[in-house]
C-alpha positions in Angstrom: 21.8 -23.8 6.5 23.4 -25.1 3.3 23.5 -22.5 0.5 21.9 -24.3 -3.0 21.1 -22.8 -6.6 18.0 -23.6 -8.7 16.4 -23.2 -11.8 13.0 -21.6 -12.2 9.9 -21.0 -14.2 7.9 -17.9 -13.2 4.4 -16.8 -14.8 4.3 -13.3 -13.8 1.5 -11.0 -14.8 1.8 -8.0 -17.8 -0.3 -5.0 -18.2 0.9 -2.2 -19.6 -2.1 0.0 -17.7 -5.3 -0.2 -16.1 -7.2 0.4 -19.3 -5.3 -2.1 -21.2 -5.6 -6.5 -20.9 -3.1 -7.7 -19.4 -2.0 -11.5 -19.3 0.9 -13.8 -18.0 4.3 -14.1 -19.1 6.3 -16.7 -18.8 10.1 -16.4 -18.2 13.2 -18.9 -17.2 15.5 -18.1 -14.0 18.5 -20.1 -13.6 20.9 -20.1 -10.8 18.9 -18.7 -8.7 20.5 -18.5 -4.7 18.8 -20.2 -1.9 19.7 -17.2 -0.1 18.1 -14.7 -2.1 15.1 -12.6 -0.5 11.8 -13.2 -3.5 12.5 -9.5 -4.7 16.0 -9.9 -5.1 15.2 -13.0 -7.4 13.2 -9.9 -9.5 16.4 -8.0 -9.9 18.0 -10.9 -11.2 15.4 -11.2 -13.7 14.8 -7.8 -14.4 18.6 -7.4 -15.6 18.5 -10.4 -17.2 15.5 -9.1 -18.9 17.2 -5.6 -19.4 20.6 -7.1 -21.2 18.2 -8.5 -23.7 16.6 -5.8 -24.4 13.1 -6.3 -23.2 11.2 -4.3 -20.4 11.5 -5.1 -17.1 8.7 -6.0 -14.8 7.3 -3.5 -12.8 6.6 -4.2 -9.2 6.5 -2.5 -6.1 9.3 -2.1 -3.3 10.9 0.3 -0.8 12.5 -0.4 2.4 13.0 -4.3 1.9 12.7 -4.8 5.8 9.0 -5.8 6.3 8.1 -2.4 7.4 6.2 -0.1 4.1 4.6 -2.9 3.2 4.9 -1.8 -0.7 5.8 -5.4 -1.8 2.1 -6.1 -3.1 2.7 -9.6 -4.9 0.2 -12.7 -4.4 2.5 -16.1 -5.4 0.9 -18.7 -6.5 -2.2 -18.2 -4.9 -0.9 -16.6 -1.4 -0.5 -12.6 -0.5 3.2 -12.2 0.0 4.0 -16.1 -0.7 4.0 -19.6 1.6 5.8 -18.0 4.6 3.6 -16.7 7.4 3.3 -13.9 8.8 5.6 -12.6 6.0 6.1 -10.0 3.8 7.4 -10.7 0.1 10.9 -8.6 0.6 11.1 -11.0 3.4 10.7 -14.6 1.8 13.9 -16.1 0.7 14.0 -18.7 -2.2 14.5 -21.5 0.0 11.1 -21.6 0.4 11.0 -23.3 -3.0 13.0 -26.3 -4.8 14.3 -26.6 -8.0 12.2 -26.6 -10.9 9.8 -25.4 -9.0 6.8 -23.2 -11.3 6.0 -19.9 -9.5 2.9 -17.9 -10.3 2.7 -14.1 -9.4 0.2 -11.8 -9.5 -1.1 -8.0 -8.8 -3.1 -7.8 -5.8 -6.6 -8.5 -7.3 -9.6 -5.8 -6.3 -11.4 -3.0 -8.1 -10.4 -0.9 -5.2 -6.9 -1.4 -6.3 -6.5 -0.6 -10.1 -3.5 -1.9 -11.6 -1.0 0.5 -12.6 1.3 -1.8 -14.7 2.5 -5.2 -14.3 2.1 -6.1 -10.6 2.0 -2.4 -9.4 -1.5 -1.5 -8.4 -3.0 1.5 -6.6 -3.3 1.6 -3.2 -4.0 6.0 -2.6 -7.7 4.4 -1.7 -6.5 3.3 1.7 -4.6 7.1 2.2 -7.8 8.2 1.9 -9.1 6.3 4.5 -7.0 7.3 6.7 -7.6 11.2 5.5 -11.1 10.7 6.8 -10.4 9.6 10.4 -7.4 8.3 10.7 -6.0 10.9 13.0 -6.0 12.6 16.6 -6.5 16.5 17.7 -3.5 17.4 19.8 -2.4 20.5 21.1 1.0 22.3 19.6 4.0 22.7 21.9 5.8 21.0 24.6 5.2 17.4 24.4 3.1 15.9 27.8 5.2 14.0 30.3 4.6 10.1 29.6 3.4 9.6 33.0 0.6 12.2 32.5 -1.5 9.9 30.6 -2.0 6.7 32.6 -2.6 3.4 30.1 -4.0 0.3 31.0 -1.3 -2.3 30.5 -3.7 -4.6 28.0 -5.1 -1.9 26.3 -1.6 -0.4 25.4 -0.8 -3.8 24.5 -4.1 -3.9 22.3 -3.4 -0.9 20.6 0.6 -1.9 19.8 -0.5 -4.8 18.3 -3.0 -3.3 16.1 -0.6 0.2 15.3 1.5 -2.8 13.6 -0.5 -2.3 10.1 1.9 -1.6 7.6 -1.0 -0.7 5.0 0.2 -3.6 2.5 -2.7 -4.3 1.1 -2.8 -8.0 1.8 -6.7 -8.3 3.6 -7.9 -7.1 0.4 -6.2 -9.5 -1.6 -6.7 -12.4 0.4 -10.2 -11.5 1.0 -12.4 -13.3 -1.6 -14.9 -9.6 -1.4 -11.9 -7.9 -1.7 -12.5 -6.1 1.6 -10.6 -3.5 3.6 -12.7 -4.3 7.0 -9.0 -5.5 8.9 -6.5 -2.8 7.4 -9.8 -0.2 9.0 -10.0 -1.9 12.0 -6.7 -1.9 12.8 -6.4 2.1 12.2 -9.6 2.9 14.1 -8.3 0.3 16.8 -5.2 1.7 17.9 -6.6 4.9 17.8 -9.9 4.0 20.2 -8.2 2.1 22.5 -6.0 5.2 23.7 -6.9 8.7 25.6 -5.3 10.5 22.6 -7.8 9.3 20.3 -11.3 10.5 22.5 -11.5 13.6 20.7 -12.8 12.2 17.2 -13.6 8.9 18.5 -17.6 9.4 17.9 -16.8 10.5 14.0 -13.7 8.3 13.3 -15.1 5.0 12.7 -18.3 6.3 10.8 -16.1 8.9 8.6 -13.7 5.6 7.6 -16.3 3.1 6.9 -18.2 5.4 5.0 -15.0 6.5 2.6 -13.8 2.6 2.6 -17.2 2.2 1.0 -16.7 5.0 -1.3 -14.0 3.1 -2.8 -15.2 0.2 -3.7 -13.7 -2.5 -1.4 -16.3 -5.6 -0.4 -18.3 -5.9 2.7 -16.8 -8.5 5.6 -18.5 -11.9 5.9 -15.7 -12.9 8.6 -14.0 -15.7 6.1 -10.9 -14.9 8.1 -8.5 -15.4 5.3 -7.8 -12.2 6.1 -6.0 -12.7 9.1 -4.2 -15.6 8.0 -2.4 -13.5 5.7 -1.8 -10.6 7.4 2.2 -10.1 7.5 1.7 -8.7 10.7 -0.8 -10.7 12.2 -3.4 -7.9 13.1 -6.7 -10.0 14.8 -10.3 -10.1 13.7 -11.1 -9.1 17.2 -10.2 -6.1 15.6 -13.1 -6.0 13.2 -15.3 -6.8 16.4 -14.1 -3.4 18.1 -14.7 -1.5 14.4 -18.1 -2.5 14.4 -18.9 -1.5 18.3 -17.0 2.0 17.4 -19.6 2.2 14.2 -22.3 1.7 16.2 -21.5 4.1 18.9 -20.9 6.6 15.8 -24.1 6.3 14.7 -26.1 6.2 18.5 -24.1 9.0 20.1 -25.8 12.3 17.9 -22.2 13.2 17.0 -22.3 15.3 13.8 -20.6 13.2 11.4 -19.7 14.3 7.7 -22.5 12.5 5.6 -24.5 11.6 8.3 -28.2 13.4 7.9 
């Protein structure tokens, strides 16, 4: 693949806190490298910014692999860019061609108050997990692998649905700003093995009542969604969420909040 430089224009978003009005800045990058991953593109600019003696822009970031899933950015108009099934520490600069205008933005809910620039804060989906989000297991030696026969699909199943990083990007994408996939995906993996029975009647209750309790939209299956998910993680998901809710609220389970 032949290496190229460019020239850009980026309108990135300023806020100095969540109590404050924020609004876009715009700000030259020349010589920018094909090669260069979208957050290495911020370093440049941040230095830049640095040796004139300016603030930086704050943004997110940690492992750079596609794995935390800390690289919250929407560009112009996308979670996490063009690229699908992406993350922004993953989208290289080739995506774009020179003189090319690039809008970025915080991820955009009320659940997830901006703490400056494009950082915003995502604890609300900790707590989600806090309230269901985990199995009972006994302390000691750990159980032989064959002890606990899996059905092949539903091991499959739950894989594919463990492969949430947490990033944040349903919400944004979603125009209710809802956190119905990132739960579905937590209570999926969970449900769909042996290890999980134990709070299985409480889990999906306990985590859609706390999602609520943060202020993230209701689903109206839009599926944007999905389409942006990094990882992929399927709406059949939400479908399974829902028939675990139900179950939570037919079985007579005692379920914190529940009357």
């Amino acid at each position: 693949m032949q290496h190229y430089n460019m020239n850009l224009t980026l309108k990135v978003w300023k806020q100095k806190n969540g109590k404050t009005k924020g609004g876009f800045e715009t700000y030259p990058v020349r010589n920018v490298s094909s090669e260069m991953s979208f957050l290495e593109m911020f370093d440049v600019l941040n230095e830049q910014l640095v040796s004139e003696g300016k603030e930086p822009i704050a943004f997110d970031h940690d492992c750079r692999e596609g794995i935390c899933g800390m690289c919250s950015m929407v560009i112009n108009g996308r979670a996490h860019g063009p690229w699908s099934q992406n993350t922004t520490c993953q989208l290289h600069m080739r995506a774009y061609e020179d003189g090319d205008t690039i809008t970025v933005e915080p991820w955009r809910a009320d659940a997830f108050p901006v703490i400056k620039d494009l950082v915003v804060d995502r604890t609300g989906f900790d707590r989600i997990i806090q309230a269901g989000g985990f199995i009972s297991v006994n302390t000691g030696n750990a159980q032989d692998a064959n002890a606990l026969p899996i059905d092949k699909q539903k091991a499959d199943e739950s894989f594919a649905a463990a492969s949430c990083i947490g990033c944040g990007a349903c919400v944004a994408a979603c125009p209710n700003a809802s956190a119905m996939l990132f739960v579905s995906a937590k209570v999926s993996h969970l449900a769909l093995l042996p290890q999980g029975e134990p709070e299985r009647m409480t889990r999906a209750f306990n985590m859609v009542n706390q999602m609520d309790t943060e202020g993230f939209g209701s689903c109206t299956n839009i599926g944007a969604c999905e389409a942006e998910c990094p990882k992929g993680i399927s709406l059949e998901n939400i479908a399974r969420l829902n028939r675990e809710y139900i179950g939570s609220m037919l079985s007579g389970s005692k379920v914190e909040g529940m009357a």
